[in-house]
Backbone as CSV, one residue per row, in Angstrom:
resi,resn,N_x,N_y,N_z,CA_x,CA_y,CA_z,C_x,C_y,C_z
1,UNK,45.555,31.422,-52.227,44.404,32.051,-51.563,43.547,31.006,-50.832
2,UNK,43.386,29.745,-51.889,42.454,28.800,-51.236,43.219,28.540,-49.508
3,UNK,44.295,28.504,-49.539,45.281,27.324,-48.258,44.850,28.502,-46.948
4,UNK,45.207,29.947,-47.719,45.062,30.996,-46.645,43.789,30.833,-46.090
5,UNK,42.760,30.433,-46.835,41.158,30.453,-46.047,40.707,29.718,-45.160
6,UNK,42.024,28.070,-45.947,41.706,26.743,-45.142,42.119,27.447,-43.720
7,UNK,43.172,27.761,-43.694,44.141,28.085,-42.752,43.550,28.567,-41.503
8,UNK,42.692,29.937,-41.793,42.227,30.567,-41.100,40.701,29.784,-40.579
9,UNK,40.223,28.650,-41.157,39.060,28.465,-40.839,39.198,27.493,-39.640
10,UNK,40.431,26.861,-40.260,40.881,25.726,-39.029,41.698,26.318,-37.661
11,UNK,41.919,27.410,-38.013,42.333,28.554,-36.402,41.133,28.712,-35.814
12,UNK,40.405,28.935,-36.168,38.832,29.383,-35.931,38.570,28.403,-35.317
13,UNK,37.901,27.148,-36.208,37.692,25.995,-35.149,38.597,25.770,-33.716
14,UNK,39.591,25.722,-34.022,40.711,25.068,-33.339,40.431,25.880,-31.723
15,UNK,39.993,27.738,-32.667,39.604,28.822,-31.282,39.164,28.457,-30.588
16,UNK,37.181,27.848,-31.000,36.466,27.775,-30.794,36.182,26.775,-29.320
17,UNK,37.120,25.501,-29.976,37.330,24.443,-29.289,38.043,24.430,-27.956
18,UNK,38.958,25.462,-28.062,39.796,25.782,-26.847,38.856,26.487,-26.249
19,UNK,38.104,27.395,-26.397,37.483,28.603,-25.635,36.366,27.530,-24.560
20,UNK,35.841,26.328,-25.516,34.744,25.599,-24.809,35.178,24.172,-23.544
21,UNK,36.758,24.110,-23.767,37.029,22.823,-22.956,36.829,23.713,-21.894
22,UNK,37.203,24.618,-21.036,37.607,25.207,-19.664,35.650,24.851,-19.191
23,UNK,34.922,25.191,-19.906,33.613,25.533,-19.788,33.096,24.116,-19.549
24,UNK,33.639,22.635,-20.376,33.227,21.410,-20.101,33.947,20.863,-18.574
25,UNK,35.105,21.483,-18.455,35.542,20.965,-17.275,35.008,21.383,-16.239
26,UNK,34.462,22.644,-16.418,33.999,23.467,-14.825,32.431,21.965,-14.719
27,UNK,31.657,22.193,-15.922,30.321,21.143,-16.039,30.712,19.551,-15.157
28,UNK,31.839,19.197,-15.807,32.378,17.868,-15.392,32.731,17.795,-14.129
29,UNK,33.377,19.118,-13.411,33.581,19.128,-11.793,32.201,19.406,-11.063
30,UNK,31.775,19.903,-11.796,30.290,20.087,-10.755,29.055,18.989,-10.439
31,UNK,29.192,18.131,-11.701,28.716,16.597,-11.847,29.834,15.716,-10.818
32,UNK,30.462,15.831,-11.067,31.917,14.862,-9.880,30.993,15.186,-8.419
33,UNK,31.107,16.448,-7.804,30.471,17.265,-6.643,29.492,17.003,-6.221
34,UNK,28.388,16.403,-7.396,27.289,16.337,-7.239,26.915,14.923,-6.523
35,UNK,27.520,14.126,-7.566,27.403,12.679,-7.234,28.348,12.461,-6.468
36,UNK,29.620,12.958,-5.837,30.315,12.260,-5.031,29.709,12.165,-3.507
37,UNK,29.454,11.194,-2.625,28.539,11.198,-1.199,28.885,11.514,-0.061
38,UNK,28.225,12.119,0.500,29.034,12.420,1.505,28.872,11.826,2.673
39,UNK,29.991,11.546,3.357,30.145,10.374,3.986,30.376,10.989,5.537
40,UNK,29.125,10.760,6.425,28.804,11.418,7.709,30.098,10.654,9.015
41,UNK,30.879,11.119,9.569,31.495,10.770,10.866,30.715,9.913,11.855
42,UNK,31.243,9.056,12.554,30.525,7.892,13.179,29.505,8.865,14.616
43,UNK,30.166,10.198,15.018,29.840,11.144,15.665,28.945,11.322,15.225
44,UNK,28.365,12.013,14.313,27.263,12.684,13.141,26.686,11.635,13.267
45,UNK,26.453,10.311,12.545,25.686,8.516,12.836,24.965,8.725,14.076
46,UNK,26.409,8.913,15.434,24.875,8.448,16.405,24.152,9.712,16.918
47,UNK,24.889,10.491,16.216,23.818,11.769,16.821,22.662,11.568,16.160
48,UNK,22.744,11.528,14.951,21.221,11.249,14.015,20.573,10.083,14.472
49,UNK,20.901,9.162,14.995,20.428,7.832,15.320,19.464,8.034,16.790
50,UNK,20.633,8.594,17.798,20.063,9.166,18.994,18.761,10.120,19.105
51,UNK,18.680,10.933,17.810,17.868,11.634,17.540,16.902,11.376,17.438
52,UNK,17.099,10.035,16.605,15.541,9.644,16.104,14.490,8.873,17.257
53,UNK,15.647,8.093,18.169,15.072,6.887,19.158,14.459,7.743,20.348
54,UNK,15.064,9.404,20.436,14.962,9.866,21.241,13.705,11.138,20.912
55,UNK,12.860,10.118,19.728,11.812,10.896,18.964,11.964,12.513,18.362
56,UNK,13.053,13.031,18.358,13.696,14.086,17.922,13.475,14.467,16.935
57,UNK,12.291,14.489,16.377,12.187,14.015,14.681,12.306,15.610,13.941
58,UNK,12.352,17.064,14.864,13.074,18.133,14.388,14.106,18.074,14.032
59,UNK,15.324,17.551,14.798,16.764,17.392,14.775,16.409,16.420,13.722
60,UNK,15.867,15.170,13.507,16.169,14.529,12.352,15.980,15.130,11.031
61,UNK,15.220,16.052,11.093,15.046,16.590,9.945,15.701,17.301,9.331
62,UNK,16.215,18.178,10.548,16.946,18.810,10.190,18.551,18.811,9.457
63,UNK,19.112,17.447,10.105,20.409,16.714,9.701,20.418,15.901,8.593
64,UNK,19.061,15.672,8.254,18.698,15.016,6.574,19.258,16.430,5.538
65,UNK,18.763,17.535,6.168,19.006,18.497,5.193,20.326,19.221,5.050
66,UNK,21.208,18.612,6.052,22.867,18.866,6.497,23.808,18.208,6.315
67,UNK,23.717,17.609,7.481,25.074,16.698,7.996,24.970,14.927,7.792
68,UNK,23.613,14.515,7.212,23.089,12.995,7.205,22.747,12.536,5.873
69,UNK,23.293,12.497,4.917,22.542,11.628,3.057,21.139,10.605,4.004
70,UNK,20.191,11.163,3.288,18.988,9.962,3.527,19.595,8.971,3.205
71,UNK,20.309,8.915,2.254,20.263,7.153,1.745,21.320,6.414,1.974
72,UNK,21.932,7.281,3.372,23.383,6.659,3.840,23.063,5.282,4.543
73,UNK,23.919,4.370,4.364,23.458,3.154,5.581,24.483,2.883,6.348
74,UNK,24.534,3.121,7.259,25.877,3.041,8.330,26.132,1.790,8.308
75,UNK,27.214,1.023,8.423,27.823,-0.249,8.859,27.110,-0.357,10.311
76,UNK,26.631,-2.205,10.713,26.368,-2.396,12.050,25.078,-1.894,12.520
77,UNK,24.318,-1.133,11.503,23.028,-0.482,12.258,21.874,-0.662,11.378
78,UNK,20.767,-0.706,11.872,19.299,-0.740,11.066,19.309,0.105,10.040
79,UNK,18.534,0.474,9.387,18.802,1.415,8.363,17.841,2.499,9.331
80,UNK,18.094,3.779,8.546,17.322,5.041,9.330,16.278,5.315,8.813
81,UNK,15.170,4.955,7.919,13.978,4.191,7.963,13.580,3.611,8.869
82,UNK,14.125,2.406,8.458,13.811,1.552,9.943,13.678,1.747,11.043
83,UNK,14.830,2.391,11.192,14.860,2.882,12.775,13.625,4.042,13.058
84,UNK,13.764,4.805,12.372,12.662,5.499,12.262,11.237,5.115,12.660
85,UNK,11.222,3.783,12.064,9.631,3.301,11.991,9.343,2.615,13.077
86,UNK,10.625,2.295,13.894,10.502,1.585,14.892,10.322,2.495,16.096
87,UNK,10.583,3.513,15.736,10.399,4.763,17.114,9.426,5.581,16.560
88,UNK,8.667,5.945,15.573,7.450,6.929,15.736,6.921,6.382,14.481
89,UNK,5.701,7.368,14.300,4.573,6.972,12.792,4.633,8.499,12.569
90,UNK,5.725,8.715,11.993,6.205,10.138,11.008,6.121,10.029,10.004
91,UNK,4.941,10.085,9.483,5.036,9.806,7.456,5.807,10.986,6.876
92,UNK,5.931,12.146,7.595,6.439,13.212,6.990,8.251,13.221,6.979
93,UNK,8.518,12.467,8.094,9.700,12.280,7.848,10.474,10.557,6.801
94,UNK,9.571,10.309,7.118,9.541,8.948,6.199,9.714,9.379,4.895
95,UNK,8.822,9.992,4.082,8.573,10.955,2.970,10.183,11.569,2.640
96,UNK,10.354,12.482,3.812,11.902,12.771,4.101,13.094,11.884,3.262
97,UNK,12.928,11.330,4.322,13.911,10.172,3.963,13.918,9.092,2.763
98,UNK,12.867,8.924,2.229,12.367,8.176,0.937,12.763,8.971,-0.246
99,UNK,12.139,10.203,-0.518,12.433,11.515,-1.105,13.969,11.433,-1.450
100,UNK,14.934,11.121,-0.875,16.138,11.650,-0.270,16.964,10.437,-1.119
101,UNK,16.115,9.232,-1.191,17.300,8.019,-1.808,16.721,6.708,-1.210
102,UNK,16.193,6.939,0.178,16.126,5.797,1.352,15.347,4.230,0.534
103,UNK,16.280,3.304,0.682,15.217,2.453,-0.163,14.320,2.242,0.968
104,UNK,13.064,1.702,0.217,11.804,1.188,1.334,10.992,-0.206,0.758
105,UNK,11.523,-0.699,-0.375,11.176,-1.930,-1.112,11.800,-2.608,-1.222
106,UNK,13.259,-3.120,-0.160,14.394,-4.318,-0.007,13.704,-5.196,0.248
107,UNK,13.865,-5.991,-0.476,13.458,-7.816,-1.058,13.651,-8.301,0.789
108,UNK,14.847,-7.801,1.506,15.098,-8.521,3.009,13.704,-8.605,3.785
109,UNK,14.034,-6.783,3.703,12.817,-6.238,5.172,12.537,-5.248,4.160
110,UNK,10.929,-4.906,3.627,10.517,-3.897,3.076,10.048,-3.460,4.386
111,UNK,10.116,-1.931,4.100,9.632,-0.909,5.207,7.924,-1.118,5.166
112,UNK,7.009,-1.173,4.567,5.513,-1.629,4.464,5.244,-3.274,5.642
113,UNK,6.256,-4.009,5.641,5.860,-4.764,7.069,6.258,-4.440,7.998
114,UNK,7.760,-3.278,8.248,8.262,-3.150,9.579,7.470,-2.240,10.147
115,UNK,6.171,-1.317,9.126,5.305,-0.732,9.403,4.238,-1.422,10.229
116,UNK,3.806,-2.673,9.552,2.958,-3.110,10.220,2.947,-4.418,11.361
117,UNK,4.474,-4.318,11.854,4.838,-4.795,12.688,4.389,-4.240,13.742
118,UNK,4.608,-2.604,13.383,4.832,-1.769,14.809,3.748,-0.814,14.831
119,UNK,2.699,-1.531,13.782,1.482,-0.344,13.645,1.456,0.715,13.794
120,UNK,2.293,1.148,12.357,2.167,2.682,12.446,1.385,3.112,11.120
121,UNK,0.096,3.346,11.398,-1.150,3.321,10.159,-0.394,4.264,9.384
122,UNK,0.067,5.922,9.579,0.180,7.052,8.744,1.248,6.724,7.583
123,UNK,2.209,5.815,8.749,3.733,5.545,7.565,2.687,4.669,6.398
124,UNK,2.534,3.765,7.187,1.609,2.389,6.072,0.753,3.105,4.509
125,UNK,0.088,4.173,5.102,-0.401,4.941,4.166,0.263,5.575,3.230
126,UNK,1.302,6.063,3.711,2.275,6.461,2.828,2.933,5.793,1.947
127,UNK,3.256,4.341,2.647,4.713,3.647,1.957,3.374,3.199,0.729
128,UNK,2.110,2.497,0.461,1.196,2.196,0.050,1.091,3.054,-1.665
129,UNK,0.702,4.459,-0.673,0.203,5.417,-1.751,2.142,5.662,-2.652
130,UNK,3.268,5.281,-2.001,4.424,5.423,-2.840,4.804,4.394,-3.405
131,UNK,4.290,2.988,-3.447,4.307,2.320,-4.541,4.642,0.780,-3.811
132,UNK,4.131,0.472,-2.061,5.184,-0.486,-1.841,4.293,-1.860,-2.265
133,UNK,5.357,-2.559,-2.361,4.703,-3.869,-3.008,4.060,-4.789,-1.679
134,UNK,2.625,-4.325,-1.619,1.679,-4.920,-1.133,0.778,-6.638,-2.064
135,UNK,1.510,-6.554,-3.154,0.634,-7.572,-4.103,1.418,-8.876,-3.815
136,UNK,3.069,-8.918,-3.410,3.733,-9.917,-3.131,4.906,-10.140,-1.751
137,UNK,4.138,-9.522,-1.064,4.928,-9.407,0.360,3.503,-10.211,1.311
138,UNK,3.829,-10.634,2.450,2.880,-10.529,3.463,2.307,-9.720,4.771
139,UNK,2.383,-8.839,3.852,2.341,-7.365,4.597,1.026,-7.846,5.470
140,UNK,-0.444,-8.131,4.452,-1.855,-7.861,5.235,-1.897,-9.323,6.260
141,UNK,-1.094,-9.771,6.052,-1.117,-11.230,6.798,-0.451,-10.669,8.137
142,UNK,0.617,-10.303,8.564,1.738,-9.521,9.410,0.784,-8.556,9.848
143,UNK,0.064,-7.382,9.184,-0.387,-6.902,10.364,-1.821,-7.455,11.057
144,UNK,-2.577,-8.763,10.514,-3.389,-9.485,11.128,-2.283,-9.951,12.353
145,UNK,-1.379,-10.751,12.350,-0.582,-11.459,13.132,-0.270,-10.721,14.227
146,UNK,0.250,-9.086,13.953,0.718,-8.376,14.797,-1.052,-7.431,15.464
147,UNK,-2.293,-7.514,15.447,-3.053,-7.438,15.632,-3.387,-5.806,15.356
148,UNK,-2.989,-5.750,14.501,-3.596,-4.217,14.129,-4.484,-4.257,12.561
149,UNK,-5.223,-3.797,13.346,-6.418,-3.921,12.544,-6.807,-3.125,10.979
150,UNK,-6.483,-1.547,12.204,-6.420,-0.573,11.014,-5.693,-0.934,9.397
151,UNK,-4.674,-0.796,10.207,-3.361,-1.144,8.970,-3.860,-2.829,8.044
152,UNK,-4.215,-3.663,8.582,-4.724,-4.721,7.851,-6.165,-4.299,6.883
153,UNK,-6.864,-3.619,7.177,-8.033,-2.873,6.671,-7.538,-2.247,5.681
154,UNK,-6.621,-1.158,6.039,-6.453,-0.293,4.794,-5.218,-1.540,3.562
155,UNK,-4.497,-2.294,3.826,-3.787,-2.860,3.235,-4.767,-3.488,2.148
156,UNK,-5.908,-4.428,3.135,-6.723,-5.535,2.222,-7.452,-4.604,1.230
157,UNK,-8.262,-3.491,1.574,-9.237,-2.802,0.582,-8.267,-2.252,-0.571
158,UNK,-6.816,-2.239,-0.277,-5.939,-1.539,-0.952,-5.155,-2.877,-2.493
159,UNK,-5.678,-3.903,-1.993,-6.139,-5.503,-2.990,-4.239,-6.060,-2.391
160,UNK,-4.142,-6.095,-1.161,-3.183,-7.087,-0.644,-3.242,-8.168,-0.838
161,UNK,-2.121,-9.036,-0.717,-2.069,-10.512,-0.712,-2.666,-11.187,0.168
162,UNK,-3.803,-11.963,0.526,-4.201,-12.543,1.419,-3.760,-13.925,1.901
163,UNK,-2.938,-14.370,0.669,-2.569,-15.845,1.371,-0.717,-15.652,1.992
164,UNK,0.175,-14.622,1.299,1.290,-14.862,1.872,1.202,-14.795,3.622
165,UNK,2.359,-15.437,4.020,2.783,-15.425,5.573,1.917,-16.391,5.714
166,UNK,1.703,-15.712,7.251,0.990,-16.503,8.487,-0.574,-16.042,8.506
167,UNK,-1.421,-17.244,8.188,-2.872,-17.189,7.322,-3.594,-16.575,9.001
168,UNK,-3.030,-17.365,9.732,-3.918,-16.910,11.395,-3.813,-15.075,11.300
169,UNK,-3.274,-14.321,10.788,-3.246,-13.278,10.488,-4.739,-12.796,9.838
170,UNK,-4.930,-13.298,8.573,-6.321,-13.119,8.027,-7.148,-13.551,8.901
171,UNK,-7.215,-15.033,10.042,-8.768,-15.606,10.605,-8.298,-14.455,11.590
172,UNK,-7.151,-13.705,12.327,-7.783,-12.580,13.598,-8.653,-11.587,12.843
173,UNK,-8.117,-10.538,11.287,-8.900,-9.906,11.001,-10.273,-10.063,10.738
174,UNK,-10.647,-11.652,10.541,-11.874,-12.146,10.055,-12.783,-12.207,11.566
175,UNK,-12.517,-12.393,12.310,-12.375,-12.491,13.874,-13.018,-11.372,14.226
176,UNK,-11.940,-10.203,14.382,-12.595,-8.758,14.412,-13.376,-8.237,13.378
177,UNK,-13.071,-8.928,12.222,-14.606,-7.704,11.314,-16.032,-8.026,11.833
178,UNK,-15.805,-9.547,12.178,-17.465,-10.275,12.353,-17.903,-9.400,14.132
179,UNK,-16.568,-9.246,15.010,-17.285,-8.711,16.211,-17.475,-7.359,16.109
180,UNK,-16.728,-6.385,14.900,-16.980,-4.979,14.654,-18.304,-4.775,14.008
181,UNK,-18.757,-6.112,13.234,-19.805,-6.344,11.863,-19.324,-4.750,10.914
182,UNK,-17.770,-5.274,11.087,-17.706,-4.631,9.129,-17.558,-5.263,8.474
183,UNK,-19.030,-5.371,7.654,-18.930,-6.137,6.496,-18.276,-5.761,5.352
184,UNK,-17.409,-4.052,5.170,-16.438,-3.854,3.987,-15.274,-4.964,3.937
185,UNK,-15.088,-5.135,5.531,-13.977,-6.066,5.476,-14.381,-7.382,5.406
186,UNK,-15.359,-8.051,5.506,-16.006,-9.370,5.307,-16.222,-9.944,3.493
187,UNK,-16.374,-8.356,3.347,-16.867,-8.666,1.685,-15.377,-9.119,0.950
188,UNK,-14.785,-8.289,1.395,-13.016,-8.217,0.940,-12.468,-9.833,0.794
189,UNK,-12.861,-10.466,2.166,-11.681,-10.963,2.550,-11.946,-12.359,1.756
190,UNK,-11.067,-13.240,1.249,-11.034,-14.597,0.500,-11.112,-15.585,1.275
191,UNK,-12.289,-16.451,1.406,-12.493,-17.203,2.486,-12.760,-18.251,2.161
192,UNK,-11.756,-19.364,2.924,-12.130,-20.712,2.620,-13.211,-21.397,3.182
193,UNK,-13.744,-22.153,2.896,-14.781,-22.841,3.871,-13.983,-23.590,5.230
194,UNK,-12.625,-23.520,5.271,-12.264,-24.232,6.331,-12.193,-23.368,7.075
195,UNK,-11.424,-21.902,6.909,-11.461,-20.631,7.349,-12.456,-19.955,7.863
196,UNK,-13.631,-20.197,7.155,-14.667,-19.544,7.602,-15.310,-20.102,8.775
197,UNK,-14.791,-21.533,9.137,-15.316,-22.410,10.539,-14.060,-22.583,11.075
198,UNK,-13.194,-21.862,10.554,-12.268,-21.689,11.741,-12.490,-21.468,13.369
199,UNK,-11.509,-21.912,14.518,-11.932,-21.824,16.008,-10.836,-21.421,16.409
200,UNK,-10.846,-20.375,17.064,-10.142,-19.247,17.967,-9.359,-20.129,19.763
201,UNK,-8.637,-20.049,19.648,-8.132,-20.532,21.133,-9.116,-20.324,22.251
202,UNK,-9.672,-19.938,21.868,-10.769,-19.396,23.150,-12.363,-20.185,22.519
203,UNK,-11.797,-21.061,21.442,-13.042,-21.766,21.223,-14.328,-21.530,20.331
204,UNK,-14.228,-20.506,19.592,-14.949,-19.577,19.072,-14.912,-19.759,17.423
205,UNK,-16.126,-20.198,16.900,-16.034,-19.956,15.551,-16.713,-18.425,15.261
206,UNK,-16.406,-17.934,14.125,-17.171,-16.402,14.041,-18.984,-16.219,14.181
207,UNK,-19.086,-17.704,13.784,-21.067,-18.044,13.963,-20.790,-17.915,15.491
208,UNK,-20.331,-18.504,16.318,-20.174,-18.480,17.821,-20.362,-17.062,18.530
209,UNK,-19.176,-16.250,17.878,-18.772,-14.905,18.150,-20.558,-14.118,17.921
210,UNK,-20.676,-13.984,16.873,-21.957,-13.479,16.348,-23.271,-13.500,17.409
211,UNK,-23.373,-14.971,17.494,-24.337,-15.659,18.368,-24.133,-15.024,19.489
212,UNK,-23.304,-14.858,20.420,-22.909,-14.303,21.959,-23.345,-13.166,21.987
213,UNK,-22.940,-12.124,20.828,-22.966,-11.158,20.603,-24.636,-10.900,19.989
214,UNK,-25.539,-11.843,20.470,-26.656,-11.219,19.853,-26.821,-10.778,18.450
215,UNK,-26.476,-11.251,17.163,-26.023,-10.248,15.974,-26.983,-10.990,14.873
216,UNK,-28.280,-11.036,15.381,-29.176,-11.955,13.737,-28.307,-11.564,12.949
217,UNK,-28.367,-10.267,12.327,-27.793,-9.568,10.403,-26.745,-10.349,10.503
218,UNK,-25.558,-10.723,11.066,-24.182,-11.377,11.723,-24.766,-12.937,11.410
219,UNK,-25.058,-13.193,12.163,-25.051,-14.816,12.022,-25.965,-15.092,10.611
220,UNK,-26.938,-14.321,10.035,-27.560,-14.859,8.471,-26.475,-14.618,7.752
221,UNK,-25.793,-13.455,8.052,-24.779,-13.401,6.729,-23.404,-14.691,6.772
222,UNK,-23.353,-14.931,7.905,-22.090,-16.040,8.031,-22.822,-17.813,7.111
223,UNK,-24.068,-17.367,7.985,-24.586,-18.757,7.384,-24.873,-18.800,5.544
224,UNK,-25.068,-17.781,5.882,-25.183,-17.918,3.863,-23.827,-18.008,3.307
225,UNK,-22.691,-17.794,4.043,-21.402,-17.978,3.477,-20.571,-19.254,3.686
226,UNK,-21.182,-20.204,4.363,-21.103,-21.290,4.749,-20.371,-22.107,6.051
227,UNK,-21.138,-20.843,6.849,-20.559,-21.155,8.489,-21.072,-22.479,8.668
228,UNK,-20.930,-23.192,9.762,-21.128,-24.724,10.494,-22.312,-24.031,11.162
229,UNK,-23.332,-24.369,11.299,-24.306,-24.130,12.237,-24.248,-25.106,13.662
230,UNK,-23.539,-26.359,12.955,-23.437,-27.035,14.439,-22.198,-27.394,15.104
231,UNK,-21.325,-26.953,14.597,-19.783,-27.084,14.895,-19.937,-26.087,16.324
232,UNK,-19.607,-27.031,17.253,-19.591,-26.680,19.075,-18.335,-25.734,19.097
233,UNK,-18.150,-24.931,20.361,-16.894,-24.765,20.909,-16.272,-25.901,20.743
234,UNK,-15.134,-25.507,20.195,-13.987,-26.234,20.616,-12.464,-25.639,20.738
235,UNK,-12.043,-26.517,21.546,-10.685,-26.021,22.638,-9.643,-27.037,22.341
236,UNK,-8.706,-26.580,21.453,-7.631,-27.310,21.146,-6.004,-27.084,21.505
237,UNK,-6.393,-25.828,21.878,-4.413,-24.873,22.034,-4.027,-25.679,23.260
238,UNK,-4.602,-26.626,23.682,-3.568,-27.366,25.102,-3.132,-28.493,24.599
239,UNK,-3.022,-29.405,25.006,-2.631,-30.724,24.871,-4.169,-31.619,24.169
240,UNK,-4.791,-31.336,25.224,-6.306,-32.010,24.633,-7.105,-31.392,23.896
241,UNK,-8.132,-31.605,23.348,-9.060,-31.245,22.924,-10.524,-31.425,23.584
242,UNK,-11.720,-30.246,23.905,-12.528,-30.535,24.407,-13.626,-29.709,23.916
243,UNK,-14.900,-29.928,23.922,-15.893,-29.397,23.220,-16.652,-28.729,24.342
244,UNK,-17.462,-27.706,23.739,-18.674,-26.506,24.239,-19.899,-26.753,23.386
245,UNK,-20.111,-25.660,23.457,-22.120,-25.816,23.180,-21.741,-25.743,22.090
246,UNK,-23.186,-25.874,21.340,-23.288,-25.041,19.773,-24.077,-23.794,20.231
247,UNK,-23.951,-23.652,18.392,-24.765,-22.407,18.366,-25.945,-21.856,18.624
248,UNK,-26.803,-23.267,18.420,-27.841,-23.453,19.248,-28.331,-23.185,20.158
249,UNK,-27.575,-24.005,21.261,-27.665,-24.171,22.870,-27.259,-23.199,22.866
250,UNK,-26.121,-22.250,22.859,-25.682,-20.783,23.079,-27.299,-19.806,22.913
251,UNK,-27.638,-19.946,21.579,-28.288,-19.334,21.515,-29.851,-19.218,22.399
252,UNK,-30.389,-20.603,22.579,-31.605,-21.005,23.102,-31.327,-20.701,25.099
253,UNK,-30.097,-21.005,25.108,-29.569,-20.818,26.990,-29.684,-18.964,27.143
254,UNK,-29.393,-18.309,26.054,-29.859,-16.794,26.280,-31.066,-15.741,25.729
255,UNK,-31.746,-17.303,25.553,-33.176,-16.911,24.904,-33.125,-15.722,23.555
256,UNK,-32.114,-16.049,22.977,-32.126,-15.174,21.517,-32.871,-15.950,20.580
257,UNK,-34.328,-15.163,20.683,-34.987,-16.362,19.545,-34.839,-16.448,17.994
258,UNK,-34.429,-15.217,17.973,-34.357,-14.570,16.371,-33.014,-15.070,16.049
259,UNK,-32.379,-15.523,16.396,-30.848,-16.194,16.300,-31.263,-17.792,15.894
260,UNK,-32.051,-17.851,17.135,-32.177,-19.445,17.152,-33.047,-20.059,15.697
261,UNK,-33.744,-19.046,15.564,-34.870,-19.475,14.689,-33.796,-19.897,13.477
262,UNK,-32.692,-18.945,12.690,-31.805,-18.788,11.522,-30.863,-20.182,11.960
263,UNK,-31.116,-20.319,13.139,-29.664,-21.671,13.088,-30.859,-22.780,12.995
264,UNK,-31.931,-23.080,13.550,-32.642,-24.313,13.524,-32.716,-24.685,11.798
């Protein structure tokens, strides 16, 4: 009696087990399906490519959701990010394409400088608020360099790196905050005392700039931060070097007395 029970219990299992493989295999083909990629025709490539340069950014969207894997990277070509960023400031398709797989934080070229290469503020905002590494790239330096302002503004208040790259990047933004007098961006920015008497090809320290510009509130606040009060124009981007007024004489030759008074 006992063997008959074994018997039947181990049919049972044995049922059970058969009834459930057909059911793991269908699971296992649909995972295969899922993850296997699909791999777009060089046709399909430049149509999507053409699309994008040719600001098409309907058709691009639309072939993200078809015939194009976001996170495909064609042999021989920019990535479609990139390319992207290099032909419009579509955060929505950026989003798209990020969403989708697209990396945007490659150690090579992160998409957050090819942004601010080509000043496109909306992407910048985006790649930012999605996590791009602004703390060790020279993103806020790059878009000083590449002279966009915006995008350097929102990067720095956003606690960017101020010393990676090319530092002449930070003295243009420092440049333009003092002739905008935003002092959000003055307060921000990490300033050396050599930096802060930095001189512009055109000869210009930011006390200079200030001064021209008529700007008392401007020139007390530089001087309390430890502008040169007597450091002249000077003109170095040629071969020679040659000197201009001070701040002084600037100031006293356009009868700004309230200027003059803070530099004496």
């Amino acid at each position: 009696m006992l063997v008959l029970i074994l018997t039947c219990l181990s049919f049972s299992f044995q049922s059970c087990e058969d009834r459930s493989k057909p059911k793991e295999i269908q699971e296992a083909k649909k995972s295969d399906a899922a993850t296997k990629k699909v791999i777009p025709t060089d046709e399909i490539v430049n149509e999507f490519y053409d699309a994008i340069f040719d600001k098409d950014n309907q058709k691009v969207s639309q072939m993200l959701g078809t015939s194009f894997p976001a996170d495909y990277l064609p042999k021989n070509k920019i990535s479609p990010l990139q390319a992207l960023i290099w032909s419009s400031d579509d955060a929505d398709l950026a989003k798209q394409l990020i969403e989708g797989g697209a990396n945007f934080n490659s150690k090579d070229n992160p998409a957050v400088l090819i942004a601010c290469e080509y000043k496109r503020l909306e992407t910048l905002k985006y790649l930012i608020a999605k996590g791009s590494d602004i703390k060790q790239t020279e993103a806020f330096n790059k878009a000083g360099f590449y002279q966009f302002y915006e995008g350097a503004k929102v990067l720095l208040l956003k606690g960017a790196n101020q010393e990676k790259g090319d530092i002449r990047g930070k003295i243009w933004v420092y440049e333009q905050a003092v002739t905008k007098s935003d002092y959000e961006v003055l307060k921000a920015l990490k300033l050396t005392k050599e930096e802060i008497n930095q001189h512009s090809c055109d000869g210009e320290t930011a006390l200079i700039i200030a001064v021209k510009q008529n700007n008392p509130k401007m020139v007390e606040y530089l001087i309390k931060r430890g502008a040169n009060k007597n450091k002249p124009e000077t003109f170095d981007c040629g071969d020679d070097i040659h000197y201009g007024k001070t701040p002084i004489q600037i100031a006293k030759e356009h009868n700004f007395r309230e200027i003059a008074a803070l530099i004496e």
